[in-house]
N, C-alpha and C positions, 0 to 999 in steps of 0.2 A: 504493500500500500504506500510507504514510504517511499520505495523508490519511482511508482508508479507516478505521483505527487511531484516530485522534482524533477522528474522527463516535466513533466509538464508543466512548473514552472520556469526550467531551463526554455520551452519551446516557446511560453509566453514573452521568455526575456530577451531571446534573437529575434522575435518578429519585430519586438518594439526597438530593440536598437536596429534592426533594417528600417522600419519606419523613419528614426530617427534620422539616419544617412539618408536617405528620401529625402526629406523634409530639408534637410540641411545642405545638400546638393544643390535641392532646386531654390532654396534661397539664395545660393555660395551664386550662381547662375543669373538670379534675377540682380545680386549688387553688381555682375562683372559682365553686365551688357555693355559691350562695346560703345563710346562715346564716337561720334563722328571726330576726323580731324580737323573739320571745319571750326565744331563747336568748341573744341579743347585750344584750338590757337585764340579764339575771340579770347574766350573766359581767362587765359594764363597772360595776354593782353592788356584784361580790363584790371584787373589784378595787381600789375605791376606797374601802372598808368599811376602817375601822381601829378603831373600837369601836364598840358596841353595848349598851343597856340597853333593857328593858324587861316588863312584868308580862306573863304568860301564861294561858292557862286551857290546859290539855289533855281531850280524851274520847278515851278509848280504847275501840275494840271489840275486844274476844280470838275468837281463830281459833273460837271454839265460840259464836259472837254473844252470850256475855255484855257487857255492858255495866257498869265500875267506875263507882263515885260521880266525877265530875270534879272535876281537880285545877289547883289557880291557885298562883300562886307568880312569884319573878322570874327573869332570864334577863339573865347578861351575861358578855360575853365582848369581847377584848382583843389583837390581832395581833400579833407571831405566836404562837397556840398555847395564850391564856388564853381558859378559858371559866368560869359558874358558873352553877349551876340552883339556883336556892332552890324546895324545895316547902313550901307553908303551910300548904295541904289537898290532901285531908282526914289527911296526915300529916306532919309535918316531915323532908324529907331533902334532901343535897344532895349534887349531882356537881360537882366542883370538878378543872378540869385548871390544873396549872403549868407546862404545858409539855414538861416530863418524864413525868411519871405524872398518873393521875387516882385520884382517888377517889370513893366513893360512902361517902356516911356514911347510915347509918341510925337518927335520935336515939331511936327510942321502942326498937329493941333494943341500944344504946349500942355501935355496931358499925360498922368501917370498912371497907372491901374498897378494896385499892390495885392497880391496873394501869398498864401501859405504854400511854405518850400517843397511840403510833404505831399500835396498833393498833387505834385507834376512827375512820378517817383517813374512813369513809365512814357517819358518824353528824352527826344536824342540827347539833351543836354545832361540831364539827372542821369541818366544809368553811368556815364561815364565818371561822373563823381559820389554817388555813390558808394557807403560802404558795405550792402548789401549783396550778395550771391548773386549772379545774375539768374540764376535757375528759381529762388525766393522771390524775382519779380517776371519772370517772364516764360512761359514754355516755346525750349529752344531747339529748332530743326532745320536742315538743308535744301537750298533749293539754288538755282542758279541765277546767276546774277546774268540780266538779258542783255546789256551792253557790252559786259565786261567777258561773259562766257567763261566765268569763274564760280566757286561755291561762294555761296551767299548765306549766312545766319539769319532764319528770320525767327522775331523773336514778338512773341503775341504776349500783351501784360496778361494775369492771370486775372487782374481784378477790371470789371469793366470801366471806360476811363474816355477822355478825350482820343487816345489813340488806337489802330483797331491792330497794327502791326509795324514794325521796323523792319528794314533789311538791312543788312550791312555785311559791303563786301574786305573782306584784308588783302593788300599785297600778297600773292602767292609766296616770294623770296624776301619779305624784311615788314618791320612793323611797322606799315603804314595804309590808315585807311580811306580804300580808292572810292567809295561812295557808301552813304546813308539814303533809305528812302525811308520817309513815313507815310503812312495813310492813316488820316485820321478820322474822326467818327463819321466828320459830314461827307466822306467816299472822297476828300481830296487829297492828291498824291505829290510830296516836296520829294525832290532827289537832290540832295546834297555831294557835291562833289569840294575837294581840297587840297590847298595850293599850300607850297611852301611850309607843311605840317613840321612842328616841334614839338619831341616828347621830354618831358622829366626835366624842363631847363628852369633854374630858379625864376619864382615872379611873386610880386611884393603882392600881399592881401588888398591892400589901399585899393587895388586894382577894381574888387568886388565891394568896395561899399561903394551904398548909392546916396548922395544928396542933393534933395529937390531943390532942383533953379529957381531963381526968384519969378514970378509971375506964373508958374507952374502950377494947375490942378491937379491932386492927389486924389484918387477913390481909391479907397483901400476894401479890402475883401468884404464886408458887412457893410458897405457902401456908405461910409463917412465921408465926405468931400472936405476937402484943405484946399486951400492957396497959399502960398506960399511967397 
Protein backbone atom coordinates (compact mmCIF):
# COMPACT_ATOMS: atom_id res chain seq x y z
CA UNK A 1 0.00 0.00 0.00
CA UNK A 2 2.84 2.20 0.90
CA UNK A 3 4.64 1.65 -1.89
CA UNK A 4 1.73 1.75 -4.14
CA UNK A 5 1.02 5.50 -2.57
CA UNK A 6 4.49 6.80 -3.47
CA UNK A 7 4.47 5.48 -7.30
CA UNK A 8 1.91 7.73 -7.06
CA UNK A 9 2.89 10.47 -5.40
CA UNK A 10 6.40 10.28 -7.29
CA UNK A 11 3.86 10.23 -10.76
CA UNK A 12 1.82 13.32 -9.38
CA UNK A 13 5.35 15.03 -8.63
CA UNK A 14 6.91 14.63 -12.45
CA UNK A 15 3.62 15.71 -14.04
CA UNK A 16 3.68 18.84 -12.18
CA UNK A 17 7.36 19.60 -12.49
CA UNK A 18 6.62 18.97 -16.49
CA UNK A 19 3.89 21.36 -16.16
CA UNK A 20 6.05 23.53 -14.53
CA UNK A 21 8.91 23.48 -17.47
CA UNK A 22 5.79 24.02 -19.69
CA UNK A 23 4.72 26.85 -18.11
CA UNK A 24 8.20 28.25 -17.60
CA UNK A 25 9.33 27.68 -21.35
CA UNK A 26 6.59 29.35 -22.69
CA UNK A 27 6.95 32.35 -20.50
CA UNK A 28 11.07 32.17 -20.96
CA UNK A 29 9.56 32.44 -25.00
CA UNK A 30 6.97 35.19 -24.60
CA UNK A 31 9.96 37.61 -22.54
CA UNK A 32 12.58 36.65 -25.49
CA UNK A 33 10.25 37.63 -28.48
CA UNK A 34 12.59 39.12 -30.70
CA UNK A 35 12.52 43.03 -30.64
CA UNK A 36 12.79 44.53 -34.38
CA UNK A 37 16.12 46.23 -35.07
CA UNK A 38 14.35 49.18 -36.02
CA UNK A 39 12.78 49.57 -32.67
CA UNK A 40 15.82 48.76 -30.59
CA UNK A 41 18.05 51.42 -32.47
CA UNK A 42 15.17 54.36 -31.88
CA UNK A 43 14.77 53.34 -28.11
CA UNK A 44 18.81 52.91 -27.31
CA UNK A 45 18.67 56.45 -29.25
CA UNK A 46 16.17 58.02 -27.26
CA UNK A 47 17.83 56.88 -24.36
CA UNK A 48 21.09 58.23 -24.73
CA UNK A 49 19.74 61.66 -26.23
CA UNK A 50 20.28 64.47 -23.75
CA UNK A 51 20.17 67.44 -26.06
CA UNK A 52 19.37 68.20 -29.36
CA UNK A 53 19.58 71.25 -31.84
CA UNK A 54 18.70 71.77 -35.15
CA UNK A 55 16.87 73.61 -38.35
CA UNK A 56 13.80 72.02 -39.79
CA UNK A 57 11.52 72.57 -42.77
CA UNK A 58 7.81 71.20 -42.03
CA UNK A 59 4.98 70.23 -45.17
CA UNK A 60 1.91 69.62 -43.83
CA UNK A 61 -1.08 68.09 -45.64
CA UNK A 62 -4.76 68.96 -43.94
CA UNK A 63 -7.34 66.02 -43.76
CA UNK A 64 -9.13 67.99 -46.92
CA UNK A 65 -5.59 67.56 -49.09
CA UNK A 66 -4.87 71.12 -48.98
CA UNK A 67 -1.42 71.79 -48.81
CA UNK A 68 0.17 75.15 -46.42
CA UNK A 69 3.11 77.07 -47.82
CA UNK A 70 6.18 75.05 -45.85
CA UNK A 71 7.53 76.16 -42.86
CA UNK A 72 11.47 76.05 -41.76
CA UNK A 73 12.53 77.27 -38.50
CA UNK A 74 14.79 75.60 -35.56
CA UNK A 75 14.08 72.91 -33.17
CA UNK A 76 15.78 72.39 -29.60
CA UNK A 77 15.13 70.61 -26.93
CA UNK A 78 16.98 69.79 -23.45
CA UNK A 79 16.37 66.53 -20.84
CA UNK A 80 14.28 66.34 -18.91
CA UNK A 81 11.20 68.19 -20.37
CA UNK A 82 12.81 71.24 -22.30
CA UNK A 83 11.84 71.78 -25.71
CA UNK A 84 11.78 74.95 -28.31
CA UNK A 85 10.26 75.31 -31.81
CA UNK A 86 11.27 78.44 -33.51
CA UNK A 87 9.04 79.07 -36.61
CA UNK A 88 10.70 81.72 -39.21
CA UNK A 89 8.29 80.90 -42.03
CA UNK A 90 6.39 81.68 -43.48
CA UNK A 91 5.20 83.12 -39.95
CA UNK A 92 7.14 83.73 -36.73
CA UNK A 93 5.82 81.46 -33.75
CA UNK A 94 7.20 79.58 -31.09
CA UNK A 95 6.36 76.57 -28.77
CA UNK A 96 8.47 76.63 -25.86
CA UNK A 97 8.13 73.97 -22.86
CA UNK A 98 9.90 74.49 -19.37
CA UNK A 99 9.11 71.61 -18.17
CA UNK A 100 6.04 72.65 -16.28
CA UNK A 101 3.84 74.34 -18.82
CA UNK A 102 4.34 75.17 -22.58
CA UNK A 103 3.49 77.66 -24.53
CA UNK A 104 2.75 78.63 -27.92
CA UNK A 105 3.36 82.23 -28.62
CA UNK A 106 1.86 83.78 -31.71
CA UNK A 107 4.13 87.06 -32.63
CA UNK A 108 2.04 88.59 -35.62
CA UNK A 109 -1.28 88.25 -33.31
CA UNK A 110 0.81 89.30 -30.00
CA UNK A 111 -0.80 86.33 -28.35
CA UNK A 112 0.29 83.52 -25.95
CA UNK A 113 -1.76 80.24 -25.09
CA UNK A 114 -0.18 78.47 -21.96
CA UNK A 115 -0.67 74.74 -21.14
CA UNK A 116 0.36 71.90 -18.95
CA UNK A 117 3.68 70.16 -19.94
CA UNK A 118 2.08 66.80 -19.18
CA UNK A 119 -0.31 66.79 -21.40
CA UNK A 120 1.47 66.91 -24.67
CA UNK A 121 3.48 63.58 -23.36
CA UNK A 122 2.73 61.93 -26.99
CA UNK A 123 3.77 64.91 -29.20
CA UNK A 124 7.24 64.92 -31.49
CA UNK A 125 8.74 67.34 -29.01
CA UNK A 126 7.95 65.54 -25.57
CA UNK A 127 8.89 61.98 -26.21
CA UNK A 128 12.30 63.09 -27.08
CA UNK A 129 12.60 64.66 -23.63
CA UNK A 130 11.07 62.72 -21.88
CA UNK A 131 12.18 60.45 -19.08
CA UNK A 132 9.68 57.93 -19.69
CA UNK A 133 10.06 54.30 -21.64
CA UNK A 134 9.19 54.94 -24.96
CA UNK A 135 7.17 51.60 -24.81
CA UNK A 136 5.14 53.38 -21.40
CA UNK A 137 3.89 55.82 -23.96
CA UNK A 138 3.59 54.59 -27.19
CA UNK A 139 2.97 50.80 -28.92
CA UNK A 140 5.97 50.56 -31.05
CA UNK A 141 6.11 48.73 -34.77
CA UNK A 142 7.79 48.63 -38.26
CA UNK A 143 6.69 49.86 -41.34
CA UNK A 144 8.46 51.72 -44.18
CA UNK A 145 9.21 54.92 -44.46
CA UNK A 146 7.70 55.82 -48.22
CA UNK A 147 10.39 58.46 -49.35
CA UNK A 148 13.18 57.27 -47.72
CA UNK A 149 12.52 53.31 -48.49
CA UNK A 150 13.82 52.71 -45.08
CA UNK A 151 12.34 51.17 -41.67
CA UNK A 152 10.24 53.55 -40.15
CA UNK A 153 9.06 53.33 -36.04
CA UNK A 154 5.61 54.01 -35.95
CA UNK A 155 4.72 54.78 -32.61
CA UNK A 156 0.73 55.15 -31.64
CA UNK A 157 0.33 56.84 -27.96
CA UNK A 158 -1.43 54.37 -25.86
CA UNK A 159 -3.80 56.92 -24.24
CA UNK A 160 -6.09 58.79 -26.62
CA UNK A 161 -4.70 62.31 -27.31
CA UNK A 162 -4.24 65.02 -29.94
CA UNK A 163 -2.04 62.65 -31.92
CA UNK A 164 -3.29 59.44 -33.70
CA UNK A 165 0.49 58.32 -34.73
CA UNK A 166 4.23 59.40 -35.28
CA UNK A 167 6.66 57.81 -37.79
CA UNK A 168 10.19 58.28 -37.56
CA UNK A 169 12.72 57.37 -39.64
CA UNK A 170 16.82 56.98 -38.38
CA UNK A 171 19.91 57.14 -40.45
CA UNK A 172 20.57 53.47 -41.44
CA UNK A 173 24.61 54.14 -40.65
CA UNK A 174 24.85 56.89 -37.71
CA UNK A 175 22.45 58.80 -35.28
CA UNK A 176 20.66 60.91 -37.20
CA UNK A 177 17.11 61.59 -37.67
CA UNK A 178 16.12 61.65 -41.54
CA UNK A 179 12.22 62.59 -40.83
CA UNK A 180 9.34 62.79 -38.22
CA UNK A 181 5.70 62.46 -39.45
CA UNK A 182 2.69 63.02 -37.33
CA UNK A 183 -0.90 62.61 -37.94
CA UNK A 184 -2.81 64.10 -35.70
CA UNK A 185 -6.59 63.77 -34.42
CA UNK A 186 -8.06 66.14 -37.08
CA UNK A 187 -6.42 63.33 -40.16
CA UNK A 188 -3.71 66.11 -40.76
CA UNK A 189 -0.34 64.94 -41.76
CA UNK A 190 3.26 67.33 -40.63
CA UNK A 191 6.45 65.50 -42.19
CA UNK A 192 9.28 66.82 -40.54
CA UNK A 193 12.55 66.69 -42.03
CA UNK A 194 16.36 68.13 -40.51
CA UNK A 195 19.19 70.09 -41.38
CA UNK A 196 22.31 70.58 -39.76
CA UNK A 197 21.15 68.15 -36.47
CA UNK A 198 23.32 68.30 -33.15
CA UNK A 199 23.33 65.77 -30.52
CA UNK A 200 24.48 65.99 -26.75
CA UNK A 201 26.24 69.55 -27.21
CA UNK A 202 26.18 71.74 -24.01
CA UNK A 203 23.09 74.51 -24.00
CA UNK A 204 22.24 76.95 -21.34
CA UNK A 205 18.53 76.22 -19.74
CA UNK A 206 17.93 80.21 -20.13
CA UNK A 207 17.30 78.97 -23.49
CA UNK A 208 13.70 77.28 -22.39
CA UNK A 209 12.35 79.98 -20.10
CA UNK A 210 9.71 81.99 -21.43
CA UNK A 211 8.99 85.71 -20.77
CA UNK A 212 5.92 87.50 -21.86
CA UNK A 213 6.72 90.64 -24.02
CA UNK A 214 5.25 93.72 -23.09
CA UNK A 215 1.92 94.32 -24.98
CA UNK A 216 1.47 90.41 -25.08
CA UNK A 217 -1.81 88.52 -24.21
CA UNK A 218 -1.56 85.47 -22.06
CA UNK A 219 -4.55 82.78 -22.00
CA UNK A 220 -3.29 80.30 -19.81
CA UNK A 221 -5.00 76.65 -19.62
CA UNK A 222 -8.22 77.53 -17.45
CA UNK A 223 -8.58 80.57 -19.75
CA UNK A 224 -7.25 83.52 -17.55
CA UNK A 225 -6.39 86.23 -19.83
CA UNK A 226 -3.01 88.69 -18.94
CA UNK A 227 -1.50 91.40 -20.70
CA UNK A 228 1.34 92.03 -20.10
Amino acid sequence: MISKLLSTVKLLASSLFCLLVVIFLTFSAALAKPVDPAVERLVSFIDRLQTIDAEFNQQVEEADGHTPPLSRGRFSAKRPGLFRWDYTEPFEQMILSDGNSVYYYEIDLAQVTKTDAHLLEDTPAAFFVSDKPLSKTFSLTVVEDKIWKLPSVRMVPLKEGTVQEILLTLHPNKDEVLSLTLLDSLGNRSRFTFLKMRYNKAMEADRFQFLLPGGVDLIDDVGNNQTN
